[in-house]
N, C-alpha and C positions, 0 to 999 in steps of 0.2 A: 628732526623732531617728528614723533608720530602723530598724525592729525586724526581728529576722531571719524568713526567710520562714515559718518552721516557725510563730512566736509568732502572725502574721498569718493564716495559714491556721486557726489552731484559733478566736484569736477572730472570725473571721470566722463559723465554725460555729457558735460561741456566741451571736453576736448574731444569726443569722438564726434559731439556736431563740428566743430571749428576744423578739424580736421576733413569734410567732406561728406558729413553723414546730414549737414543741413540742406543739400543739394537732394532733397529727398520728397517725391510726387508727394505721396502721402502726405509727409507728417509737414510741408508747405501748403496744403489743402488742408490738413487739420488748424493751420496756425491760422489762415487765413480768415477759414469757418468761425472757429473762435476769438479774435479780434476784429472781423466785422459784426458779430453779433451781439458784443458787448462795448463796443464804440459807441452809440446812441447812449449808453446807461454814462457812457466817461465823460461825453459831450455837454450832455444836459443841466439847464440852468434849473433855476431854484423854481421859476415860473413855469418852465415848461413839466418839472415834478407836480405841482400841483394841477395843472392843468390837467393831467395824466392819471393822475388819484380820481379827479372830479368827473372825471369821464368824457372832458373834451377833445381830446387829442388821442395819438397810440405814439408808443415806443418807432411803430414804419415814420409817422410825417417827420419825426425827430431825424430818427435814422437814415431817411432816402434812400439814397444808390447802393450804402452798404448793405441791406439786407437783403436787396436783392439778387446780389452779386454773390453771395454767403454760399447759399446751397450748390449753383454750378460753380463753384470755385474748389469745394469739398465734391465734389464728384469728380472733375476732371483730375484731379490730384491721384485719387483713388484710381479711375480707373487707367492714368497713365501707369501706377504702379502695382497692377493687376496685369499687367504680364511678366512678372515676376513668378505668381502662381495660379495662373488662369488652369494651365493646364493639369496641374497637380490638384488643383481644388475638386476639379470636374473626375478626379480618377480616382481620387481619396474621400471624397464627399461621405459621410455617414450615412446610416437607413435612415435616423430621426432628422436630417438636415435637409434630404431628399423629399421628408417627406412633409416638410415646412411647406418647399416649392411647389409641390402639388395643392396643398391643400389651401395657397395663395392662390392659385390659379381660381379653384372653386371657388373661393370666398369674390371674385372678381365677376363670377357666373350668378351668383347667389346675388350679389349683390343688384346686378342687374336687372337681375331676372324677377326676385320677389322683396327686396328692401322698400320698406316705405317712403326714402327718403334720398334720391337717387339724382332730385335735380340738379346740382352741381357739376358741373366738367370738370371741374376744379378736384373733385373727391377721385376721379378716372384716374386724372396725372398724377396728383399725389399717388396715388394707391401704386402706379406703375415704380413710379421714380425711389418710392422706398421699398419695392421686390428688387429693382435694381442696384439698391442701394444695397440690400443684405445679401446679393452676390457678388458687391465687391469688397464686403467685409470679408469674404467665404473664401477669396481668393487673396486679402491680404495678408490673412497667417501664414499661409505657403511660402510668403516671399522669405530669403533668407534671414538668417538671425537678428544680424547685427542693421540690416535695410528696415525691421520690423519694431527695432526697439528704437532706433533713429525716429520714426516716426511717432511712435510715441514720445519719446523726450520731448518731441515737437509740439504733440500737444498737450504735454503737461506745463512746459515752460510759458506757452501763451496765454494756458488760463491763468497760472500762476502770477504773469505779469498783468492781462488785461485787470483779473481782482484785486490787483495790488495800485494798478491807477488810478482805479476807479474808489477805492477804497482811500485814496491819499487826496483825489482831486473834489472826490464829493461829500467824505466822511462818513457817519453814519448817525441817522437823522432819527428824532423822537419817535417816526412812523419805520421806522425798518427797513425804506428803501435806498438804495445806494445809488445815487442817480436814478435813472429810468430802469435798473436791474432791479425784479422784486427780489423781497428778502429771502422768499423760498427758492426763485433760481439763482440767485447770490450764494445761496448752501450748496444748491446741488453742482453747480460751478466746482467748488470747494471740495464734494465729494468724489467729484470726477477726478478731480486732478490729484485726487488723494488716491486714488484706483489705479491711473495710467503710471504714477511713481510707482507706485509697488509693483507692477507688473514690469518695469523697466529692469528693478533692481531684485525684481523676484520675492520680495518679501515686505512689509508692513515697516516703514522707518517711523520710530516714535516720536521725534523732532516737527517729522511733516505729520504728520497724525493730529499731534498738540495743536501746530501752529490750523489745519484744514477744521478741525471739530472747532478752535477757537470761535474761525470764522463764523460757523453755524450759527455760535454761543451769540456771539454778537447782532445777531439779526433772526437771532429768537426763531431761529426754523425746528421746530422741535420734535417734529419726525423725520428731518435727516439727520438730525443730533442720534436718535436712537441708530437708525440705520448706521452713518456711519460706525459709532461706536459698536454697533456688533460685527461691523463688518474686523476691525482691530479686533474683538475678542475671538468671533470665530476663527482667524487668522491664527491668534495664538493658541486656541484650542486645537486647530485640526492639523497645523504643522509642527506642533508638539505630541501631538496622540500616541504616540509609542513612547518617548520619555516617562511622557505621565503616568503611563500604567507599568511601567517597570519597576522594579523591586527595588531598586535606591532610591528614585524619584521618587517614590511611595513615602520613605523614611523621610527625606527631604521635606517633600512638602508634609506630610505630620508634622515635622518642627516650624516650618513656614509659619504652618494654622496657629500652630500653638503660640509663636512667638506674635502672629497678629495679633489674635485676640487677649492677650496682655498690653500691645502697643495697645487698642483701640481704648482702653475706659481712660489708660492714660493722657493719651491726645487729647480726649475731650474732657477731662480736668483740666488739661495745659491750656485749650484752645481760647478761654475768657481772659487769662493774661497776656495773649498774646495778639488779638485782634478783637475787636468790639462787633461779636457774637451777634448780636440783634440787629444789628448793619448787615453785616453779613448775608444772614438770614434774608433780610427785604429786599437788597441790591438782587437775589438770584429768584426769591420770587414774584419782583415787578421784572427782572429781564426775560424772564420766561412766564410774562403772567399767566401765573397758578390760578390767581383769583379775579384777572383779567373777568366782569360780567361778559365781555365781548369776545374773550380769546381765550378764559382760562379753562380748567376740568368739566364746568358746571356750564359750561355755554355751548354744549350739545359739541364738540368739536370746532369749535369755532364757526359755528353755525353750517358744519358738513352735514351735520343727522336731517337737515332739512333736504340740503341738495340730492341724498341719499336716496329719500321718500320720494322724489321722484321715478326714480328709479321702481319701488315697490311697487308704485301707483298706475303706474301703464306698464307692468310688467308683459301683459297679456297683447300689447298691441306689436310686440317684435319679439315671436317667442323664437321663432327657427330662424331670420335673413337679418333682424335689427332693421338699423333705420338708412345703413350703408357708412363704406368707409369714413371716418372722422367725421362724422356728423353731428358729434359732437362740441365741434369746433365752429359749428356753423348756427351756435344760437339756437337749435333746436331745441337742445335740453343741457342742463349743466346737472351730472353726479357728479364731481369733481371728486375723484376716483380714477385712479386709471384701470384698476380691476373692474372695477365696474363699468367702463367705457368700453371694456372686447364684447360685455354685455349689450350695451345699448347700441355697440356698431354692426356687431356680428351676431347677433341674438343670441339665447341660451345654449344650442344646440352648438354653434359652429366655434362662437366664442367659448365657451367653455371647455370646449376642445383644443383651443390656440393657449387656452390658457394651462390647459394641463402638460401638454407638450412644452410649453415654455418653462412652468415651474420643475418638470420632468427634468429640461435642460440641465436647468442649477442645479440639481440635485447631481446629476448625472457626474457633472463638471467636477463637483465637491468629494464626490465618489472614489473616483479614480485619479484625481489631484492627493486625495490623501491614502488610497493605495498604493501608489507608485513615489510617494513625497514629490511630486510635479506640483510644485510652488504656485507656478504662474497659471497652471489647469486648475489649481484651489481657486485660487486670487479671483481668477473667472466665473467662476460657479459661486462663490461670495460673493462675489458682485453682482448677478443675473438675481438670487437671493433676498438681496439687501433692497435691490431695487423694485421686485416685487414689494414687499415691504413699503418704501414709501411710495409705491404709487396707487397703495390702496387708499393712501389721506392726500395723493398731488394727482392734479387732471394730467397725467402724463402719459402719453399712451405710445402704441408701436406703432411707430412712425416718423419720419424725416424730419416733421415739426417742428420739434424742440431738441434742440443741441444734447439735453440728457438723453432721449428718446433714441438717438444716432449712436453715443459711445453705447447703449445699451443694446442694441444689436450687434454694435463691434464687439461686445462679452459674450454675446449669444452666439456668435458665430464660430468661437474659437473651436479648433479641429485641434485633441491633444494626438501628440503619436510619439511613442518612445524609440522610433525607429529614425527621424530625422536627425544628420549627422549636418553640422555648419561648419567644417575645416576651412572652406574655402573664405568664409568671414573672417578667419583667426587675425591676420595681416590688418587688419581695418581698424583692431582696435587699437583705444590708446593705451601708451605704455605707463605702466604706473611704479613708482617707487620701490623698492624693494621692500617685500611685509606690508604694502599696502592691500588691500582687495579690490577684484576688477568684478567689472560688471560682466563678464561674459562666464559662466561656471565653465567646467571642464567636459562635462555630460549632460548637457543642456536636452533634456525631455519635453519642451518646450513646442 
């Protein structure tokens, strides 16, 4: 019996871990990262949630040992398998990647030197530990294929599981949070692991798409509801772009259009007999309240346009150095913005620069992902993209910080080269049915 392709692809991933690709630095430093950092959210009782809304407590006293365990657990992992491609990184490195590292280095001088806001030790290590961090992202694409997609599998399966414990053992609550996981890193959770699939299997699976935006839907994150979802459409826009504009597609989809817009007046004649319309309707505008005074359209962004105007309001006091790395994490000021935090850390001059180079990246990624159809160089550049995007409305910024913040440099890092040959991987995968498809393509540009 032919099994559908979605079933095939995931045990496919299954058996190339079971077979020895779980024995794997990386993607056991990814797993580890992402179930001790959502362990505290799986743990927590009903008293310690409130406790944690009301502002007595944080997600560390719940959490303990594991969160601090998290970060050198996901660096060791890394860089035990960063001699896989230490040396190929540092020989293949791009101009634009090179010139990240430099211009890290300044921002460490800058910040020093003229930041207003420099008292922390804490801001130093961070700052180092995540240059370190995005040069063992730089060297983890080099590793070979099948050592590369192992580790992802690894951490899409952890989030997949840690959201699905947490989602089973704590439900999901009138306020949105899932245990001690807030509902916007409960989405973004959701969209990460929607990103490391696709980049596993090289393309956009509609099954995990459905089931990851569900998530979203359910905890009412409604700017990674967009993001994701454009991240699936530009997906299907930019690895379809040559079908589309060819001369049958063309005819095709003309009949497409035409046959939609006959189904649509019908659908919504049909739609009153067949579910109660007005239900409908209210269940999706209290799930995403619309009219929320607190959360909906008219509540300034959920009250972001206030945290914003900070921002406006002392623009003048950190125009060139800001106020120093992540300083914004330190109660100084909340835009809760992550675009607006390369501002307020790295001032207009330096951050606007980190920022263009960055949005440059995606673009770059997107570029030549869809001139050379390199699936998985889109998927990345879609991702760098998408995530700009919501971190104009999430305080998430570049850096170790937060679990989104890390796979986000893992997209930023990616080095495409049409020139890399994986023969020596062929052996390692698993063997599948005959007329099944394997995750490994033939001509992997990857």
């Amino acid at each position: 019996m032919r099994l559908p392709v979605v079933v095939t692809e995931n045990l496919a991933i299954l058996r190339n871990l079971a077979k020895g690709g779980a024995f794997n630095a990386a993607g056991l430093g990814f797993a580890f990262y992402v179930v001790a950092i959502c362990y505290p959210g799986i743990k927590a009782t009903s008293a310690q949630l409130m406790d944690l809304r009301s502002g007595f407590t944080t997600q560390a006293d719940v959490g303990g040992f594991s969160l601090f365990v998290a970060v050198p657990a996901l660096l060791l992992g890394l860089l035990i398998f960063a001699r896989h491609g230490a040396y190929a990184a540092i020989r293949r490195s791009q101009p634009i990647l090179i010139f990240l590292l430099i211009y890290s280095g300044l921002i460490v001088l800058a910040s020093v030197a003229g930041a207003e806001y420099i008292e922390s030790s804490a801001q130093i290590v961070q700052y180092v530990v995540t240059l370190g961090t995005f040069l063992l992202c730089l060297c983890f694409w080099q590793a070979p294929a099948q050592s590369v997609d192992d580790a992802l599998a690894m951490g899409f399966l952890a989030l997949a599981a840690s959201l699905s414990a947490a989602a089973v053992v704590q439900g999901f609550h009138e306020y949105r949070w899932v245990g001690l996981i807030h509902p916007n890193h409960y989405a973004r959770y959701a969209y990460i692991a929607l990103v490391l699939h696709s980049l596993v299997i090289r393309r956009v699976s509609l099954p995990v798409f459905v089931i990851c935006f569900g998530a979203t839907y359910v905890v009412s994150a409604r700017t990674i509801m967009i993001g994701t979802l454009l991240f699936y459409l530009g997906y299907l826009a930019f690895a379809n772009y040559r079908a589309l504009f060819s001369r049958a597609q063309q005819v095709i989809n003309v009949r497409m259009f035409a046959a939609f817009m006959m189904a649509v007046p019908v659908a919504l004649v049909m739609l009153p007999f067949i579910t109660d319309t007005d239900r409908l309707i209210d269940k999706v505008t209290n799930d995403l309240a619309l009219f929320d005074p607190n959360r909906g359209v008219l509540s300034g962004f959920t009250g972001r346009t206030e945290s914003w105007n900070v921002f406006f309001d002392t623009i003048d006091e950190y125009v060139f150095f800001g106020y120093g790395f992540r300083s914004s994490r330190y109660n100084l000021h909340a835009v809760h913005s992550g675009i607006l935090s390369y501002f307020m850390d790295f001032g207009l001059l330096l951050g606007g620069l980190l920022l263009l180079v960055v949005a440059g990246r995606g673009l770059y990624l997107i570029w030549i992902g869809t001139k050379h159809n390199d699936l998985r160089t889109l998927l990345c550049g879609l991702a760098v993209a998408t995530t700009l995007l919501i971190q104009w409305f999430e305080p998430d910024n570049f850096n170790i910080g937060f679990i989104g913040s890390f796979f986000f440099m893992l997209f930023l890092a990616y080095t495409p080269s049409a020139s890399r040959q994986y023969a020596s991987t062929q052996p390692r995968h698993a063997r599948l049915p005959p007329g099944q498809p394997s995750l490994q393509p033939a001509a992997d540009v990857s």
